[in-house]
C-alpha positions as CSV (number, residue, x, y, z in Angstrom):
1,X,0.0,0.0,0.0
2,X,1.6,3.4,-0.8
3,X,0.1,6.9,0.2
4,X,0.3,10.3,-1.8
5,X,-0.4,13.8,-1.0
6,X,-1.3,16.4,-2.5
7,X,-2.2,20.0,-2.5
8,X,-4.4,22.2,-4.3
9,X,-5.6,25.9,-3.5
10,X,-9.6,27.2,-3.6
11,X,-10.3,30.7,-5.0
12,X,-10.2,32.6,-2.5
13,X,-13.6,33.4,-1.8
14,X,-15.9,32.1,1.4
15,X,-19.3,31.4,-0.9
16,X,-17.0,29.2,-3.3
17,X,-15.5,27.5,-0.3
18,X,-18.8,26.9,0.7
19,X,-20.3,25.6,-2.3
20,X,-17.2,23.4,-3.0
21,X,-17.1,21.6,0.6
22,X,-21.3,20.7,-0.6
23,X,-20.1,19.4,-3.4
24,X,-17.7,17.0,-1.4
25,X,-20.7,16.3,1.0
26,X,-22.3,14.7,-1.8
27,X,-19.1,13.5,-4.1
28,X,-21.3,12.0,-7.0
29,X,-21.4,8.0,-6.9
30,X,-19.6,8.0,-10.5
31,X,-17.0,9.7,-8.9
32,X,-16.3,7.5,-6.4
33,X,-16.6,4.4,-8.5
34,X,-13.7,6.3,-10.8
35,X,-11.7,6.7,-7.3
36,X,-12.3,3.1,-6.7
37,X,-11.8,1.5,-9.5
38,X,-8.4,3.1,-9.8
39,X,-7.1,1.1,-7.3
40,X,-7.5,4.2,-4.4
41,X,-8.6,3.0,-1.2
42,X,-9.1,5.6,0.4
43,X,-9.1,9.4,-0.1
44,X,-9.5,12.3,2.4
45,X,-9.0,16.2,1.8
46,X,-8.3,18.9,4.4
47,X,-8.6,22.8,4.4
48,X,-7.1,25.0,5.9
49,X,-8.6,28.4,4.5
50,X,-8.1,28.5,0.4
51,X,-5.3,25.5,0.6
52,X,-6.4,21.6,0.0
53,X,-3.9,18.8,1.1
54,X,-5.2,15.8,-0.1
55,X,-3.9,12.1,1.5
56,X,-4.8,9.2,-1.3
57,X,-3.6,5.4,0.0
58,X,-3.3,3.1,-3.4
59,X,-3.0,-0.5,-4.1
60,X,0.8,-1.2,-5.1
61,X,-0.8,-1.4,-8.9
62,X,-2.1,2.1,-8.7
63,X,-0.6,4.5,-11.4
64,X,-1.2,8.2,-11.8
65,X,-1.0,7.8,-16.0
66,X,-3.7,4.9,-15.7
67,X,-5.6,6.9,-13.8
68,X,-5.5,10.0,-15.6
69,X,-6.3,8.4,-18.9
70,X,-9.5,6.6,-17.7
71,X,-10.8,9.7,-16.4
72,X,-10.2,11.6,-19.6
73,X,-12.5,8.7,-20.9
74,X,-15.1,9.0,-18.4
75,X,-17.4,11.5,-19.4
76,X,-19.2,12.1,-15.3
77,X,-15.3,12.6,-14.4
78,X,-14.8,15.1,-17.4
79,X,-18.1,16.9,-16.4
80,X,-16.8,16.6,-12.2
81,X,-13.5,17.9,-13.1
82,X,-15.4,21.0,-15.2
83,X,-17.3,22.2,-12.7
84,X,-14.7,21.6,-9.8
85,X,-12.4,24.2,-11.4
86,X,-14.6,26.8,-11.2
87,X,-13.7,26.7,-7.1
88,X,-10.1,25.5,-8.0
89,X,-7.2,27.4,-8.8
90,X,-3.7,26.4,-9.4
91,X,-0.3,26.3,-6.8
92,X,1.7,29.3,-8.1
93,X,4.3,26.5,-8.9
94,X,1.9,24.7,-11.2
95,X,2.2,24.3,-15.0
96,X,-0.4,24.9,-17.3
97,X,-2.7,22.3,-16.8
98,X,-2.1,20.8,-13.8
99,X,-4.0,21.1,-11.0
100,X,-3.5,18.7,-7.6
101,X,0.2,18.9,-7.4
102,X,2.4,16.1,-5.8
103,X,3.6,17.0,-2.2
104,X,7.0,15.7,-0.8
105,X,7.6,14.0,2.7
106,X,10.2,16.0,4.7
107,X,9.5,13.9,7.8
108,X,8.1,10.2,9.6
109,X,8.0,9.5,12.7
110,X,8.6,5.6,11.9
């Protein structure tokens, strides 16, 4: 089992925080099957005013690539992803494009 995080910011603006967090109240079921189906076990997302640091745990077959090219062909993850962005705005470090960016460890306890 391996674990990722990442991080993503929110516009900056309190009704848009508000609307996104509903949205992740109610994460569509097709949504979750994508999650699933990629081999993510579990997924949780934290805020901390306009930042998101997302923890994903994988099965060991989990790929970022296989992932990213099924949800290009899922059309409920193309129309989730469209309408997520309105609330999402990139890192400043981010490329064009990208959106959740990788996070590195810089300490474990263990």
């Amino acid at each position: 089992m391996k674990r990722y995080c990442l991080a993503l910011d929110l516009v900056n603006d309190p009704a848009l925080i508000a609307e996104y967090e509903a949205y992740h109240r109610e994460v569509w079921p097709e949504i979750k099957k994508s999650i699933t189906d990629s081999g993510i076990t579990n997924m949780e997302i934290y805020r901390i005013m306009n930042r998101l640091f997302m923890i994903m745990e994988v099965h060991d077959s989990f790929s970022f690539e296989a992932k990213g090219a099924a949800d290009v062909a899922n059309p409920k993850v193309q129309e989730w992803e469209q309408l997520m962005w309105k609330y999402q705005q990139a890192l400043p470090v981010a490329k064009p494009g990208e959106k959740w960016l990788m996070m590195d460890r810089i300490f474990s306890l263990h």
